[in-house]
C-alpha positions as a Markdown table, in Angstrom:
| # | Residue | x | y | z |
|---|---|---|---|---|
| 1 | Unk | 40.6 | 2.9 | 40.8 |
| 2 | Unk | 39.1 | -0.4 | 40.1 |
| 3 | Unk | 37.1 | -0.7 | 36.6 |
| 4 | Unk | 34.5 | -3.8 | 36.5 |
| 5 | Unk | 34.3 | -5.0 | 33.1 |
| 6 | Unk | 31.8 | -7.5 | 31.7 |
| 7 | Unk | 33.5 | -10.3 | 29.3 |
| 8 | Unk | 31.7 | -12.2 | 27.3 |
| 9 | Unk | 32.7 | -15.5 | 25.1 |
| 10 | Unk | 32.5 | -14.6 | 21.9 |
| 11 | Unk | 31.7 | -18.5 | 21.0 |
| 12 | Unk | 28.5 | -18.0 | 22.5 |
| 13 | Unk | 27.3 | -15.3 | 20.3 |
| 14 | Unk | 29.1 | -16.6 | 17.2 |
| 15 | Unk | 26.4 | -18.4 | 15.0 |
| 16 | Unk | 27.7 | -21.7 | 13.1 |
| 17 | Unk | 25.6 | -20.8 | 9.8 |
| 18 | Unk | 24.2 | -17.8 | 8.5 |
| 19 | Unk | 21.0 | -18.8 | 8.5 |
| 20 | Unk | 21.2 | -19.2 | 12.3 |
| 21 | Unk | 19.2 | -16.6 | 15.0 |
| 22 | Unk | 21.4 | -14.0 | 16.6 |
| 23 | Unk | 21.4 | -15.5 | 20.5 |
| 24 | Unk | 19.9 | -13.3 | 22.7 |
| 25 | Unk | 19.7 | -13.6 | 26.8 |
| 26 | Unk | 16.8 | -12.2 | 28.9 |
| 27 | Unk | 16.2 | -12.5 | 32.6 |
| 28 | Unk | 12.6 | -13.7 | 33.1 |
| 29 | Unk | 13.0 | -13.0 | 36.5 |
| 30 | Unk | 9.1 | -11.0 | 37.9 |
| 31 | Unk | 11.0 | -9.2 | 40.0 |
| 32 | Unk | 12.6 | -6.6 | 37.9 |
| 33 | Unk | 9.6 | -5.8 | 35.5 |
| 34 | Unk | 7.0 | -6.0 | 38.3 |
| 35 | Unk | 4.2 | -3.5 | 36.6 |
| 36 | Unk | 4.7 | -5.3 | 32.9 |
| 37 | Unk | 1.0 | -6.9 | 32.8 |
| 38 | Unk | 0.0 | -3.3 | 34.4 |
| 39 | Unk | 1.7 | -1.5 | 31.6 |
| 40 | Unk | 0.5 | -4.0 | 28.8 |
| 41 | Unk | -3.0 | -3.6 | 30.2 |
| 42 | Unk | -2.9 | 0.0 | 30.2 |
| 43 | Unk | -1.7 | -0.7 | 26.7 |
| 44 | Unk | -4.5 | -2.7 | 25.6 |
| 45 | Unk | -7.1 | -0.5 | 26.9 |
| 46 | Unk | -5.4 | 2.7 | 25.1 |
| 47 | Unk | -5.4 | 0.7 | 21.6 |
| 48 | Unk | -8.8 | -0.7 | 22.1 |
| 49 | Unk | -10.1 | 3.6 | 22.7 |
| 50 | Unk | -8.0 | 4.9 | 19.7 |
| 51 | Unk | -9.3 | 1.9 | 17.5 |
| 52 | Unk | -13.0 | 3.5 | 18.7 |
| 53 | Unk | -11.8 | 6.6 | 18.8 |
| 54 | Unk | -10.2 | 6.6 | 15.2 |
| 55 | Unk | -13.0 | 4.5 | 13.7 |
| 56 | Unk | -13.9 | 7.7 | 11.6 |
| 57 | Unk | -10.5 | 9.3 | 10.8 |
| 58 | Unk | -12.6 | 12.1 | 9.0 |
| 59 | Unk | -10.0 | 15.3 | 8.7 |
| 60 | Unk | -11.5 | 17.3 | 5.9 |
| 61 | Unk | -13.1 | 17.9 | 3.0 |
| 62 | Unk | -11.6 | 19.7 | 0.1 |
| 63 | Unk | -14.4 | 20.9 | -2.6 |
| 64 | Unk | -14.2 | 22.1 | -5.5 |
| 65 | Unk | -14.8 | 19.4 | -8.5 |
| 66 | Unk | -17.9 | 19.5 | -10.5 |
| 67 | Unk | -17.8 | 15.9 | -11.3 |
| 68 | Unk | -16.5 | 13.3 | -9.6 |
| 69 | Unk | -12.5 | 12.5 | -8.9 |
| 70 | Unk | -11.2 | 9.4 | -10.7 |
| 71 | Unk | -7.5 | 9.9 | -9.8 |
| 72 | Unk | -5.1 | 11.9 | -7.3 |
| 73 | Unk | -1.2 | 12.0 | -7.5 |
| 74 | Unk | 1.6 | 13.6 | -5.3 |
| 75 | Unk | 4.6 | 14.7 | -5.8 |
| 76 | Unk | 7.5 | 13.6 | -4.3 |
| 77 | Unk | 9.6 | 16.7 | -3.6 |
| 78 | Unk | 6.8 | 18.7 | -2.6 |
| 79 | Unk | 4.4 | 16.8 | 0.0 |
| 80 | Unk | 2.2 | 19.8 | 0.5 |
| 81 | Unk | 0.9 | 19.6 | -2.9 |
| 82 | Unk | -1.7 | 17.2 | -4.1 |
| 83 | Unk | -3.1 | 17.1 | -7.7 |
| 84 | Unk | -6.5 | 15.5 | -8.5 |
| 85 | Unk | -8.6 | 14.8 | -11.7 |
| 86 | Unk | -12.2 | 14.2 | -12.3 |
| 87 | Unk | -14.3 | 12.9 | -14.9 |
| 88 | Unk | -14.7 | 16.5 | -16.7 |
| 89 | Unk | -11.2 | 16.8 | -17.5 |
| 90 | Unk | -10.2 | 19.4 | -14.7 |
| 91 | Unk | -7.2 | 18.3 | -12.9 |
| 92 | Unk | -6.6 | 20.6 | -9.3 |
| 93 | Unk | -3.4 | 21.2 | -7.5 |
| 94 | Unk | -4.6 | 21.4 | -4.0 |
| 95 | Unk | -2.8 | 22.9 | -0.9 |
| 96 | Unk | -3.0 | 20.4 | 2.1 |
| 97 | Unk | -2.7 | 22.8 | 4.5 |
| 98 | Unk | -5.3 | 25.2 | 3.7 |
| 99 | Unk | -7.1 | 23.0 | 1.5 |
| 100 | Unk | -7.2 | 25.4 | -1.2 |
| 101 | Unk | -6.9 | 24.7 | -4.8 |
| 102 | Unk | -6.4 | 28.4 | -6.3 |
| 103 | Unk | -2.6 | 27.7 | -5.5 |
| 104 | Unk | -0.5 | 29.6 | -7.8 |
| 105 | Unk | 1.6 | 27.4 | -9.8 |
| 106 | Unk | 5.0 | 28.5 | -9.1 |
| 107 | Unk | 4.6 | 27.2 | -5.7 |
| 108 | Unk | 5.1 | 23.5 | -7.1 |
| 109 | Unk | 6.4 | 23.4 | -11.0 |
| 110 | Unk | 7.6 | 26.7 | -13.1 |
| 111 | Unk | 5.8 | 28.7 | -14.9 |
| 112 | Unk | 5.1 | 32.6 | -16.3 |
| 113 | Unk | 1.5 | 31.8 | -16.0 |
| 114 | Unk | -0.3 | 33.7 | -13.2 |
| 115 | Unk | -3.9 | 31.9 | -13.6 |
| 116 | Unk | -4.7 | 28.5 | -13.9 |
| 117 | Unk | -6.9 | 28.9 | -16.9 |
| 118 | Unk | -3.7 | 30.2 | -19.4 |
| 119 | Unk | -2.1 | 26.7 | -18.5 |
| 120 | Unk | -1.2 | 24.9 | -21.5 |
| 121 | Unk | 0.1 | 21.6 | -21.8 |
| 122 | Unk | 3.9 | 21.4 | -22.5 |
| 123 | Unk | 3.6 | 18.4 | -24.7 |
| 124 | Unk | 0.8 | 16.3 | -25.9 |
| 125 | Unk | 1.2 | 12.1 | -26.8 |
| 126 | Unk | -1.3 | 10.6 | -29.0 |
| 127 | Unk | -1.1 | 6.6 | -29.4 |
| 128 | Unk | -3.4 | 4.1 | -31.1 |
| 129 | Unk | -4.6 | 2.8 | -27.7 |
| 130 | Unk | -6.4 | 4.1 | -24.9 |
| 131 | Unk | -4.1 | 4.8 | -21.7 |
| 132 | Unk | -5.3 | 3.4 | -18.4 |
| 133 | Unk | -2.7 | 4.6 | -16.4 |
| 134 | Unk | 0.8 | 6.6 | -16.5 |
| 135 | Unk | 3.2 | 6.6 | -13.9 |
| 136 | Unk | 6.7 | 8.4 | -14.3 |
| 137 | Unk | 10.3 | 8.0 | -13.2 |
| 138 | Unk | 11.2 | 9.4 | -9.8 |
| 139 | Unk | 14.3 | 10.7 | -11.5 |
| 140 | Unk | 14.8 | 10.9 | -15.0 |
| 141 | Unk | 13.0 | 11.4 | -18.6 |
| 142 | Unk | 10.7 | 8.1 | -19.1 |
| 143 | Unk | 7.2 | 7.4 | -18.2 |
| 144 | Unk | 5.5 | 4.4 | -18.6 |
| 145 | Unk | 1.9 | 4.2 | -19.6 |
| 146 | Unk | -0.8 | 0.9 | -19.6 |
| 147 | Unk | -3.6 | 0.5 | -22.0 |
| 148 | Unk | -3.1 | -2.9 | -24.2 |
| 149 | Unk | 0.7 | -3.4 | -23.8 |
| 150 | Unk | 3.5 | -1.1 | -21.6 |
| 151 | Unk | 4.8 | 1.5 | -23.8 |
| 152 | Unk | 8.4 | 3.0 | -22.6 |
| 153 | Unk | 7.9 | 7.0 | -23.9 |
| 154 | Unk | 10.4 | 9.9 | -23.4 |
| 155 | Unk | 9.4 | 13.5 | -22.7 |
| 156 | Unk | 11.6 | 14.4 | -26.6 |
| 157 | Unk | 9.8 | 11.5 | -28.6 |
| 158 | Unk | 6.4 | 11.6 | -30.0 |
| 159 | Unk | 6.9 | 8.0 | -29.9 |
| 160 | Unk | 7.4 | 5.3 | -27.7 |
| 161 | Unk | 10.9 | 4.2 | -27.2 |
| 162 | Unk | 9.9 | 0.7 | -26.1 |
| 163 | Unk | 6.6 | -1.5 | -25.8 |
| 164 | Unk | 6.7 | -5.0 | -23.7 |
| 165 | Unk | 3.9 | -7.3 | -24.2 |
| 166 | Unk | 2.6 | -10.3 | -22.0 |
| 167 | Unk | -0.4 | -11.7 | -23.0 |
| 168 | Unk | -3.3 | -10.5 | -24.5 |
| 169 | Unk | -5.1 | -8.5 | -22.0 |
| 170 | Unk | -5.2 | -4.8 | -20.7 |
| 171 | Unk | -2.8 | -3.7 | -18.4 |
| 172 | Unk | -4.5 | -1.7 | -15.9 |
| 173 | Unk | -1.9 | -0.2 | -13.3 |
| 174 | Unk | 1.4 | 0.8 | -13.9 |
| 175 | Unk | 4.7 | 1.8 | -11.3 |
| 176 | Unk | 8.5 | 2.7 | -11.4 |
| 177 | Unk | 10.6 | 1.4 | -8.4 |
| 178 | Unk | 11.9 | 4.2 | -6.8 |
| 179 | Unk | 15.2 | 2.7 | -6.1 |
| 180 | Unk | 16.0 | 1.0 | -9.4 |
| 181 | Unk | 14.7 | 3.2 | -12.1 |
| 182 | Unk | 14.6 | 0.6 | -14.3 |
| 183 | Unk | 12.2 | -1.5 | -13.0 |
| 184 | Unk | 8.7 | -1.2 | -13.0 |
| 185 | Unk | 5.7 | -3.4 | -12.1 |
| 186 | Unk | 1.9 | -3.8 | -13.9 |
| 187 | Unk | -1.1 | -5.5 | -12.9 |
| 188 | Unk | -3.3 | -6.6 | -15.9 |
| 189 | Unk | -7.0 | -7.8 | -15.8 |
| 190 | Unk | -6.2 | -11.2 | -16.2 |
| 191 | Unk | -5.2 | -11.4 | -12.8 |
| 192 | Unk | -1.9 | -10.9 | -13.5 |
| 193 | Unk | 1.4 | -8.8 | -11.8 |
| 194 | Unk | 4.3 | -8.4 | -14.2 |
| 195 | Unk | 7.7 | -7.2 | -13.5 |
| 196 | Unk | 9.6 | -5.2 | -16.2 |
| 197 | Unk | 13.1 | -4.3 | -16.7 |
| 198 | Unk | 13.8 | -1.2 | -19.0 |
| 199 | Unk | 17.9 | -2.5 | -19.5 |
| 200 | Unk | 16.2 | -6.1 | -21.0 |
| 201 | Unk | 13.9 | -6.9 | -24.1 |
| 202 | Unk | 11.5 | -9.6 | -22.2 |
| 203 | Unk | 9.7 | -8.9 | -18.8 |
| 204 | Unk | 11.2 | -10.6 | -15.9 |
| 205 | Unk | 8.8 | -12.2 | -13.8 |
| 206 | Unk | 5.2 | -12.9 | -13.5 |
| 207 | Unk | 2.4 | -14.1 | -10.9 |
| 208 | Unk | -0.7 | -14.9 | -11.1 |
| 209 | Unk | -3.3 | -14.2 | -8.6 |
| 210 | Unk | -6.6 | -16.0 | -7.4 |
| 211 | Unk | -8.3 | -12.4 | -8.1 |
| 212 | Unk | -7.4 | -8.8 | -10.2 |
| 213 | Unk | -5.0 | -6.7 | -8.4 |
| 214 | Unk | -6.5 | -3.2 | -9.4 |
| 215 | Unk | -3.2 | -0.9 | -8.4 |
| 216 | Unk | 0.7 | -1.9 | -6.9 |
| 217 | Unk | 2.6 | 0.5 | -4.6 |
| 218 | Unk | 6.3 | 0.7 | -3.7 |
| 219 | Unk | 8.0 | 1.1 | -0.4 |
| 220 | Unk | 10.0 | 4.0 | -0.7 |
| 221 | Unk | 12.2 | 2.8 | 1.9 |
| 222 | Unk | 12.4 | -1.2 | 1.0 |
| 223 | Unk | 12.2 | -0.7 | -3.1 |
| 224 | Unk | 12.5 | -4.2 | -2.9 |
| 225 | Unk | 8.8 | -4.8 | -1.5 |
| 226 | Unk | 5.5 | -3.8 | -3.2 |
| 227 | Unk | 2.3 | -4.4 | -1.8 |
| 228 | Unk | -0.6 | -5.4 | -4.6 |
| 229 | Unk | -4.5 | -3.9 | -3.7 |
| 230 | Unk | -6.8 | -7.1 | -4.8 |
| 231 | Unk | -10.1 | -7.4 | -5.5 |
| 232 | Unk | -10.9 | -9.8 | -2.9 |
| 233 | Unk | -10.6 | -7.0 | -0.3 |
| 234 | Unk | -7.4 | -7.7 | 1.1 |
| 235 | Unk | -3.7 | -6.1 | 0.0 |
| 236 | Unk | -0.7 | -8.7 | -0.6 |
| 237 | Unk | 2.6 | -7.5 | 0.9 |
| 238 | Unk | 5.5 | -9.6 | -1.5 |
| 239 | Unk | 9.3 | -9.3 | -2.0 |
| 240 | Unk | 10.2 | -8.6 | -5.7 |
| 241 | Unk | 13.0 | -11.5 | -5.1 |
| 242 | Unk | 10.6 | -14.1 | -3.9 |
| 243 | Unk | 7.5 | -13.8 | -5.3 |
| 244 | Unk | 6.1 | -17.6 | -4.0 |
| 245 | Unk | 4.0 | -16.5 | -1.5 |
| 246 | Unk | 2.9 | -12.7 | 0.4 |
| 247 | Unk | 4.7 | -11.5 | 3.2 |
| 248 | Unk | 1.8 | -10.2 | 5.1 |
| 249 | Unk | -1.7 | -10.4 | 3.5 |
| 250 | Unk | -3.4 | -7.0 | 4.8 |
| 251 | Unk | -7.3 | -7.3 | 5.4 |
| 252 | Unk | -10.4 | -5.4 | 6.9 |
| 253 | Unk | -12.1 | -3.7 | 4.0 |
| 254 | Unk | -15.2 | -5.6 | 3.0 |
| 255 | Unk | -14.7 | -5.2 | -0.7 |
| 256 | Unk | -12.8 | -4.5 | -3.5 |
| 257 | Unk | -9.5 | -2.2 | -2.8 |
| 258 | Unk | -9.3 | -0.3 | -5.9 |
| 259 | Unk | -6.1 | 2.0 | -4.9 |
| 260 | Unk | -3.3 | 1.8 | -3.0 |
| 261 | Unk | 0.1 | 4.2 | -1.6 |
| 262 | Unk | 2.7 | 4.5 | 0.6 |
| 263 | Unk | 3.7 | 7.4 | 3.0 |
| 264 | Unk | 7.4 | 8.8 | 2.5 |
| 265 | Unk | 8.6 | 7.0 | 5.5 |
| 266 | Unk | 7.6 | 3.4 | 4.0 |
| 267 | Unk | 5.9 | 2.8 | 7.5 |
| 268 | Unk | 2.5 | 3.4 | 6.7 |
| 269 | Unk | 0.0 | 2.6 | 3.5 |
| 270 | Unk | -3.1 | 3.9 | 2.8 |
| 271 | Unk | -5.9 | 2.2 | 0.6 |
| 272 | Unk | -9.0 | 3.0 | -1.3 |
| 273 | Unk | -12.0 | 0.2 | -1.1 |
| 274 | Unk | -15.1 | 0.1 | -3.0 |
| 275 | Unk | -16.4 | 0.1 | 0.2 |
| 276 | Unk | -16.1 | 4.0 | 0.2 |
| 277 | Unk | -14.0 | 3.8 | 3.0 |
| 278 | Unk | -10.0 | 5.2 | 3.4 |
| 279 | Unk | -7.7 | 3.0 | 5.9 |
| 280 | Unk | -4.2 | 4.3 | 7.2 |
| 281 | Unk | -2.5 | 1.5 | 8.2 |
| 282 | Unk | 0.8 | 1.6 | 10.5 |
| 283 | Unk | 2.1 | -1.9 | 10.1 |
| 284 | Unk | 4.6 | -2.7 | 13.5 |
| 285 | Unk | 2.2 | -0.7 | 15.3 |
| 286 | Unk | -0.7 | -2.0 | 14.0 |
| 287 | Unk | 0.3 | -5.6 | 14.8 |
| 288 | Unk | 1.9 | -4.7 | 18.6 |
| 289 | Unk | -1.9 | -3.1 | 19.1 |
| 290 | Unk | -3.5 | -6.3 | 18.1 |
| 291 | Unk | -1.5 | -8.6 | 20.2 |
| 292 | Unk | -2.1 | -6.7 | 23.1 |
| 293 | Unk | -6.0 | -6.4 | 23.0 |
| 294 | Unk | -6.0 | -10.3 | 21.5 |
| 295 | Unk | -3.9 | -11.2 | 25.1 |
| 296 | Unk | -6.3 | -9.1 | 27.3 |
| 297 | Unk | -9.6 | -8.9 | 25.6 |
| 298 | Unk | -11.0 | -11.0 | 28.6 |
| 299 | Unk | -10.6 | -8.5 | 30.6 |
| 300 | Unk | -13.7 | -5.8 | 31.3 |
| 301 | Unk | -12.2 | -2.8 | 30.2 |
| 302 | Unk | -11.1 | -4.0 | 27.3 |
| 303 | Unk | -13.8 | -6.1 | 26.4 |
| 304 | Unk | -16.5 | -3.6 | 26.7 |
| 305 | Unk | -14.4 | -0.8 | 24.7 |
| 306 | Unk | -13.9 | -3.6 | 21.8 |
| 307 | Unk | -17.5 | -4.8 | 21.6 |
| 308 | Unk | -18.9 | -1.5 | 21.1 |
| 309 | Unk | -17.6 | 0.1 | 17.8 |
| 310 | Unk | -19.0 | 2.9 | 15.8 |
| 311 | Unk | -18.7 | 2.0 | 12.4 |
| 312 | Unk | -21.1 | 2.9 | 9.9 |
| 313 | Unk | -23.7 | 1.8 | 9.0 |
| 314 | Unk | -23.2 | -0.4 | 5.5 |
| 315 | Unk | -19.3 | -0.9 | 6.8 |
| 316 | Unk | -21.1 | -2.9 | 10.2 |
| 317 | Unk | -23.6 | -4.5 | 8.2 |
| 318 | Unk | -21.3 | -5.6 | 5.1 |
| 319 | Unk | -18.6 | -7.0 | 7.5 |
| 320 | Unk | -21.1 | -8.9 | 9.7 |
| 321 | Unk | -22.6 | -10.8 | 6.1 |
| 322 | Unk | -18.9 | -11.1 | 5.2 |
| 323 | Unk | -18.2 | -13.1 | 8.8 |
| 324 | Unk | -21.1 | -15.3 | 7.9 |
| 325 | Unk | -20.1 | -16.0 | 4.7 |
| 326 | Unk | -16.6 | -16.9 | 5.4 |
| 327 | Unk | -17.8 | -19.6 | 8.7 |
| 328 | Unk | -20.1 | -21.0 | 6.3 |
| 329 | Unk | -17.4 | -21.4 | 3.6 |
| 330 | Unk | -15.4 | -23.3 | 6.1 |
| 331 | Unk | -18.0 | -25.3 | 7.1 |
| 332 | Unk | -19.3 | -26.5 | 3.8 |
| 333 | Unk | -15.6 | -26.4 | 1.8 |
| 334 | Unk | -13.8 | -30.4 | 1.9 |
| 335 | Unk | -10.9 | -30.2 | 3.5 |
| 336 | Unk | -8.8 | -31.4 | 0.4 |
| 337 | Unk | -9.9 | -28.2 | -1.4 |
| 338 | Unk | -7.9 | -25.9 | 1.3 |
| 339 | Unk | -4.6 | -27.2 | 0.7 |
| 340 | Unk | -3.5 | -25.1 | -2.2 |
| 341 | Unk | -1.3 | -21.6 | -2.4 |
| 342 | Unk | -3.9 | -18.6 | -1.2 |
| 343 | Unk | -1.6 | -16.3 | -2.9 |
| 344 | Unk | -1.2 | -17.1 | -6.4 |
| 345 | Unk | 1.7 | -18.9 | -8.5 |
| 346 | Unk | 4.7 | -17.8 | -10.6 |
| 347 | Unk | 5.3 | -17.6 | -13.8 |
């Protein structure tokens, strides 16, 4: 029997440097995809409907609060469980999938309580400074908390074990990495995103951004990457190693993002904009969906899906002043003024 075996030189797909792109050979020959434009334009008409279709991704409501929510949390080993506070004080364990709160709480943490109105608080910190935000280790004893400096506490001390300082104004988010314990990042109100390091007795690195970043989120999956939720209406993608400029700058909401978190699968992000509006965002997805309509938006189909959206009615209106603004901006800015960093510098 006669075996046909494809040999290769491996000094073709050997790079000289490290830096150099893998080599990679593709037959551009029409023959053998013959329906690709017919697939991509299938493509771009099916993105252009789900982007109308999805343009109010309302799922459900979950009442209950008498005042009005201020902060939600998860937790990690239990995704079905949501807890959420409000300006009265109640904080809510909710059920996602019946979208209940009256969840008994041995479902998620426990306890010999049967009713949520005997729960007691295990521990209670008291501190000289208000607290703006607490986030806490995804494994271990320590949670951080903001207010005017980062105070290191541990669930045995009525004190905290360790306070880092860098400059004189509030701190106003707070998060752990979730693959280094150790680390953790802030964002302060004068415009600033520090990163900390429990094992040292200085902060590590700082930037400075153009405008406040009002909350940072991890990738579960990349703990190297955070993105930062600004208050220019747009979220900054960086690398905790090079912190020079964004990998991806995130836009569409048409005013401040005030909150910010990743799925479990580090894939997706959702954010919370002043604008009263919620975004999921699938990034690869995402970005595939827009090249496609971008290449065939000439095209009927696609042009008359994309021209028609139903948005409401401040989002349309706020977005279209926004559009103006920004070509008149360009228009009326020198040139010279363009040419520095849109992303902030390092400290």
């Amino acid at each position: 029997m006669k075996v046909k075996v494809i040999s290769r030189s491996t000094d073709e797909f050997t790079r000289e440097r490290s830096q150099d792109l893998q080599r990679v050979y593709r037959n551009f020959d029409p023959n053998l995809r013959t329906q690709e434009k017919a697939i991509e334009y299938v493509r771009a008409v099916n993105a252009a409907k789900l982007e109308k279709i999805f343009a109010r991704p309302f799922v459900g409501a979950m009442d209950g609060h008498v005042d009005a929510v201020s902060c939600m949390a998860k937790n990690p080993n239990h995704l079905k469980g949501i807890f959420s506070g409000s300006m009265d004080g109640d904080i809510r364990l909710w059920d996602m999938a019946s979208r209940l709160w009256n969840v008994p709480l041995a479902n998620v943490m426990h306890s010999d309580d049967s009713s949520d109105n005997s729960a007691k608080p295990l521990a209670v910190y008291v501190w000289k400074n208000a607290f703006w935000a607490v986030d806490h280790q995804w494994e271990g004893n320590i949670f951080a908390t903001a207010g005017a400096q980062v105070d290191i506490w541990d669930h045995n001390r009525s004190q905290p074990v360790n306070s880092f300082e860098w400059g004189k104004d509030t701190v106003i988010s707070v998060r752990f990495n979730p693959g280094e314990p150790n680390i953790l990042a802030t964002s302060a109100s004068d415009r600033s995103i520090a990163i900390y390091d429990l094992r040292m007795s200085s902060p590590a690195r700082k930037l400075i951004m153009r405008t406040k970043t009002n909350s940072i989120a991890w990738n579960p999956m990349e703990p190297m990457n955070f993105t930062a939720a600004n208050e220019d209406c747009n979220c900054y993608s960086y690398d905790a190693r090079k912190l020079e400029e964004a990998k991806c700058v995130h836009k569409d909401h048409v005013s401040a993002v005030m909150d910010i978190d990743y799925s479990p699968t580090g894939r997706e992000f959702v954010t919370g904009s002043y604008d009263r509006t919620l975004l999921p965002r699938e990034r690869r997805k995402h970005e595939y969906q827009e090249a496609v309509k971008n290449r065939y938006k000439h095209l009927p189909e696609v042009k008359r899906i994309v021209r028609h959206r139903h948005l409401p009615k401040p989002i349309y209106k706020a977005t279209s002043l926004r559009q103006r603004k920004m070509r008149g901006d360009e228009l009326t800015v020198p040139q010279e003024a363009c040419q520095g960093s849109h992303y902030g510098k390092e400290e």
